[in-house]
Residue frames as a rotation matrix with the C-alpha (Angstrom) as fourth column:
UNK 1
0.581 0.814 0.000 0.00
0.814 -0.581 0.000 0.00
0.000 0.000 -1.000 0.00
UNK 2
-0.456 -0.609 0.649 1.32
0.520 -0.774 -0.360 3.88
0.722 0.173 0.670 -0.71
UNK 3
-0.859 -0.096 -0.503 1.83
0.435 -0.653 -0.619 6.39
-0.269 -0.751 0.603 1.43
UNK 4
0.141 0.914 0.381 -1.32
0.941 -0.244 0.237 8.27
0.309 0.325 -0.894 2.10
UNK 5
-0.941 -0.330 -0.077 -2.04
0.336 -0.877 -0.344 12.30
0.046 -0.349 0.936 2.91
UNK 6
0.089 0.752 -0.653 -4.45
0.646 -0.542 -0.537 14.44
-0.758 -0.374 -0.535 4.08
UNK 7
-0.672 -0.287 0.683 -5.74
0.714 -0.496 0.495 16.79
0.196 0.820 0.538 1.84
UNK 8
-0.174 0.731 -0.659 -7.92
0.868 -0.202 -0.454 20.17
-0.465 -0.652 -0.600 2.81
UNK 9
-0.799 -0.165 0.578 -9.61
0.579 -0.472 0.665 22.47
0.163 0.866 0.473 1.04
UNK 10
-0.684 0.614 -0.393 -12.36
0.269 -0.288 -0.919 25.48
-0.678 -0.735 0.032 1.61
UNK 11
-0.729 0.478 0.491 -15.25
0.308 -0.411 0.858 25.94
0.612 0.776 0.153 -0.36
UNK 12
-0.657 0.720 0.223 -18.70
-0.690 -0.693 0.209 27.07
0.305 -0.017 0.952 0.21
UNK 13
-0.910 0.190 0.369 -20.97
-0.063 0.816 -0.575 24.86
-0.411 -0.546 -0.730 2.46
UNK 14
0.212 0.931 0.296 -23.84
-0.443 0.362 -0.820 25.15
-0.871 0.042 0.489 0.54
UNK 15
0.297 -0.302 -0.906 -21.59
-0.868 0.311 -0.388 23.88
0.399 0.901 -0.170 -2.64
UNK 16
-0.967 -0.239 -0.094 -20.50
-0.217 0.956 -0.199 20.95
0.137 -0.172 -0.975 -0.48
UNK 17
-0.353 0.845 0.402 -24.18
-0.232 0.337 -0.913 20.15
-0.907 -0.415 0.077 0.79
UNK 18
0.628 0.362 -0.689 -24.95
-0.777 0.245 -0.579 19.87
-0.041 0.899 0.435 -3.51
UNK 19
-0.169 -0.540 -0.824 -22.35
-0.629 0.703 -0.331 18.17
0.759 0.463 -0.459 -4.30
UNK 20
-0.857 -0.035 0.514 -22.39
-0.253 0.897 -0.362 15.43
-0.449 -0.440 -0.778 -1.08
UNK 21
-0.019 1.000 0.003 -25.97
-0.661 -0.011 -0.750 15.20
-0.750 -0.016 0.661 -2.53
UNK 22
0.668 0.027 -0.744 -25.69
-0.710 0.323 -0.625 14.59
0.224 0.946 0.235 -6.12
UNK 23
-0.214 -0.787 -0.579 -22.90
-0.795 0.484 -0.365 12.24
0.568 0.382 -0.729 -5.38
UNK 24
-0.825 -0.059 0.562 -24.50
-0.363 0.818 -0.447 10.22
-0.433 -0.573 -0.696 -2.89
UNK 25
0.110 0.917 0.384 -26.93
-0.517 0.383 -0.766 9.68
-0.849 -0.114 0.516 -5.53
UNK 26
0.243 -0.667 -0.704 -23.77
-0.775 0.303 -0.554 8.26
0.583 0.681 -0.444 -7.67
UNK 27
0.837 -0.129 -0.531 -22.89
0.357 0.864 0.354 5.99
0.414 -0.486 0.770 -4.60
UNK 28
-0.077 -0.990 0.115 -20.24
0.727 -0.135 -0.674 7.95
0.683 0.032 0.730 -3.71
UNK 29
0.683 0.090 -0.725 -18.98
0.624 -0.587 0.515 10.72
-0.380 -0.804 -0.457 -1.00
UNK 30
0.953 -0.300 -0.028 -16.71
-0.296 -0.913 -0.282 13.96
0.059 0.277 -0.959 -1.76
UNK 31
-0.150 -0.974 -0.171 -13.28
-0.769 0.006 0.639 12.32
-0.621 0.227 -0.750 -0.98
UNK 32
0.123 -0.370 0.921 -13.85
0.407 0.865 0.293 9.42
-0.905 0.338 0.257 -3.63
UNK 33
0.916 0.258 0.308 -15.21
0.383 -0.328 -0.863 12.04
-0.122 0.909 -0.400 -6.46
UNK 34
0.735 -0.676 -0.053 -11.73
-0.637 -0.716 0.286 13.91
-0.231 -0.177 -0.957 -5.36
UNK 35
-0.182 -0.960 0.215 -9.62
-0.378 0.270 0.886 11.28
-0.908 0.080 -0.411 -6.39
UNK 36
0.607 0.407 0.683 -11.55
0.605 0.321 -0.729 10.31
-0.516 0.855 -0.052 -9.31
UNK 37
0.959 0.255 0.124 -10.88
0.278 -0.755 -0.594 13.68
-0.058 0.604 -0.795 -10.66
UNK 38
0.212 -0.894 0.395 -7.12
-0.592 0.204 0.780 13.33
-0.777 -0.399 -0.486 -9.13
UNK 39
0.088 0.010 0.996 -7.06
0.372 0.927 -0.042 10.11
-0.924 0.374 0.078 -10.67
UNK 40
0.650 0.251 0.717 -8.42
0.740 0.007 -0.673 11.37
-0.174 0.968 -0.181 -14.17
UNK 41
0.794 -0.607 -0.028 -5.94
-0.568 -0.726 -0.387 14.90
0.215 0.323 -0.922 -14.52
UNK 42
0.042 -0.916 0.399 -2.93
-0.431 0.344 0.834 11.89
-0.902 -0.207 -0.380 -14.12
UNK 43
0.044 0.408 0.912 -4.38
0.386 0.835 -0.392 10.45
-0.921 0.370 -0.121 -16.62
UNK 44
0.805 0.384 0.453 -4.90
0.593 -0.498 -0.633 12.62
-0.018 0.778 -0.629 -19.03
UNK 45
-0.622 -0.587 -0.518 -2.24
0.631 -0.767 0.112 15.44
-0.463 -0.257 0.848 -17.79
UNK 46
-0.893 0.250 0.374 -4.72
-0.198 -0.965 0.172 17.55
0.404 0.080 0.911 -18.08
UNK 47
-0.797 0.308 0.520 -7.99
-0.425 0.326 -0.845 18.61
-0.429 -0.894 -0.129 -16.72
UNK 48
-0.848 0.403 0.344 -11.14
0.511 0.796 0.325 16.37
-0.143 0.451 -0.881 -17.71
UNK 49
0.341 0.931 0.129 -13.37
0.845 -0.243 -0.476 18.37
-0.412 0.271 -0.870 -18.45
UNK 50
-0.231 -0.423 0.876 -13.02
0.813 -0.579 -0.064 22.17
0.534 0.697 0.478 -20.83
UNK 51
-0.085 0.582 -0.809 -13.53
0.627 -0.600 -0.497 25.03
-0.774 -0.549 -0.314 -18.36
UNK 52
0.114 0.688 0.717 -15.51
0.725 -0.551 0.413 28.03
0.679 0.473 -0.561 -19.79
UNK 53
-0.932 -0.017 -0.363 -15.68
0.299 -0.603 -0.740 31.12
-0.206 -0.798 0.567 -18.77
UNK 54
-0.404 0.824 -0.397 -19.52
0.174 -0.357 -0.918 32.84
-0.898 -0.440 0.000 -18.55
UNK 55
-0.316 0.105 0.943 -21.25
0.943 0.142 0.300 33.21
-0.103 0.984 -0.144 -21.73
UNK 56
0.798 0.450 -0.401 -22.49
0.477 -0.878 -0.037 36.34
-0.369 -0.161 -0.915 -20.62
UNK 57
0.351 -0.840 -0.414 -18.69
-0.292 -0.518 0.804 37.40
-0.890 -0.162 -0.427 -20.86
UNK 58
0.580 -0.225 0.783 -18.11
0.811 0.248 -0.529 36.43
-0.075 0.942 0.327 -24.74
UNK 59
-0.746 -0.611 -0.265 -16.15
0.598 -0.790 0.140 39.13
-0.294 -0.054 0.954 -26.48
UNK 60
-0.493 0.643 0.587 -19.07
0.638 -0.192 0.746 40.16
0.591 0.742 -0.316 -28.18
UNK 61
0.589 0.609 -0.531 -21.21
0.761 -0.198 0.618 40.82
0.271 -0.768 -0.580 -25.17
UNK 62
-0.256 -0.804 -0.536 -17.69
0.839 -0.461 0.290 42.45
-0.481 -0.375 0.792 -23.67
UNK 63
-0.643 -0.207 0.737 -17.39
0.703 -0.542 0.461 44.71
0.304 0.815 0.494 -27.19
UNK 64
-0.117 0.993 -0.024 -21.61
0.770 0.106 0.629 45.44
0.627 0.055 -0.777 -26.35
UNK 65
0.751 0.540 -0.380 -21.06
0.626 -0.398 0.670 46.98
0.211 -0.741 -0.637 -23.14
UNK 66
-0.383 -0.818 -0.430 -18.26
0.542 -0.576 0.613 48.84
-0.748 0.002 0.663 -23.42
UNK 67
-0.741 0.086 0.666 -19.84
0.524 -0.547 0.653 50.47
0.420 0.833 0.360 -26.39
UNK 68
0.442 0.897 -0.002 -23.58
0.592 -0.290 0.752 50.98
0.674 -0.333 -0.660 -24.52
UNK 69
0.328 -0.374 -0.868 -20.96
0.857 -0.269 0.440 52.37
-0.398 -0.888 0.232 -21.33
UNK 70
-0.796 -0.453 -0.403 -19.31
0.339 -0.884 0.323 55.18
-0.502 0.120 0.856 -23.16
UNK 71
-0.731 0.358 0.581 -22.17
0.239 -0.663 0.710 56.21
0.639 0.658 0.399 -24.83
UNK 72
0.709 0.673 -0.211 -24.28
0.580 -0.387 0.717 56.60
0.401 -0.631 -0.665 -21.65
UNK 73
-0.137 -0.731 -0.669 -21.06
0.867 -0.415 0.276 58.32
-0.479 -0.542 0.691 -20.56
UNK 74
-0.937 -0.126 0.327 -21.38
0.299 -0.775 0.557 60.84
0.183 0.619 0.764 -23.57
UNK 75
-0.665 0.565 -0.487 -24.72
-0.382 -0.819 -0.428 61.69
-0.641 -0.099 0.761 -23.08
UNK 76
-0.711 -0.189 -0.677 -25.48
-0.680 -0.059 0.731 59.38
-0.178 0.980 -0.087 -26.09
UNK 77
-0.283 0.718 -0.636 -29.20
0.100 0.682 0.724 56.79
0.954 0.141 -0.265 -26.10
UNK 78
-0.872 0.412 -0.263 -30.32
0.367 0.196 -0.909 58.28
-0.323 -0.890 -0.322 -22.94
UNK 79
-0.141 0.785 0.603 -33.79
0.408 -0.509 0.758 58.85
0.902 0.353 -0.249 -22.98
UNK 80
-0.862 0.318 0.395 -35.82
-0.468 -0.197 -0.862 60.81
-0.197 -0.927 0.318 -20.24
UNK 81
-0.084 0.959 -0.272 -39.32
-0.184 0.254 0.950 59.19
0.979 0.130 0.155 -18.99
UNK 82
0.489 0.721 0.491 -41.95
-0.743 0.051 0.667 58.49
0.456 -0.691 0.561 -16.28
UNK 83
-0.642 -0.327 0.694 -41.51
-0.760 0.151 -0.632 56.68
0.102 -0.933 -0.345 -13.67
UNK 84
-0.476 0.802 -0.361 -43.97
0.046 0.432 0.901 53.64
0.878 0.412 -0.243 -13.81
UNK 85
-0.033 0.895 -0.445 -47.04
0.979 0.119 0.165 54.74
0.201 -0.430 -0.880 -11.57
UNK 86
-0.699 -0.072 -0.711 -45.60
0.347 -0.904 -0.249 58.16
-0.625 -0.421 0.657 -11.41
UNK 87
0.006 0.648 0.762 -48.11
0.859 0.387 -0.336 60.48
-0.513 0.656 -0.554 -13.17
UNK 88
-0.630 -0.587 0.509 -47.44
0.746 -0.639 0.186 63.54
0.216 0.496 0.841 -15.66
């Protein structure tokens, strides 16, 4: 048998309470999925899955709001209007 180690890590307790969930409806608990995933970036040398960043954050979007930002800076697609329930 190989040396073992402790391993310790903080996250967010309601992200462990999901995850012990979902995984104990895999049959599993949080330190086997952790070595899976251990297990699978030896494998591979790299990690197993493609991270992503937000789609919200595309460049497009990015391009979008930077463009909508300086032009409310200039002065530039503001409208005035009412207030909804206010009355004229």
């Amino acid at each position: 048998m190989s040396d073992t180690c402790n391993l310790q890590i903080r996250l967010d307790t309601e992200l462990r309470n999901e995850a012990q969930t979902v995984l104990a409806g895999m049959g599993m608990d949080v330190s086997t999925a952790v070595r899976i995933f251990l297990r699978q970036v030896v494998t591979d040398r790299s990690l197993p899955f493609r991270p992503t960043l937000d789609p919200f954050y595309n460049s497009a979007n990015v391009a979008h709001l930077k463009k909508v930002l300086n032009d409310a800076r200039a002065g530039r697609g503001i409208e005035e209007h009412a207030l909804l329930g206010e009355e004229n």
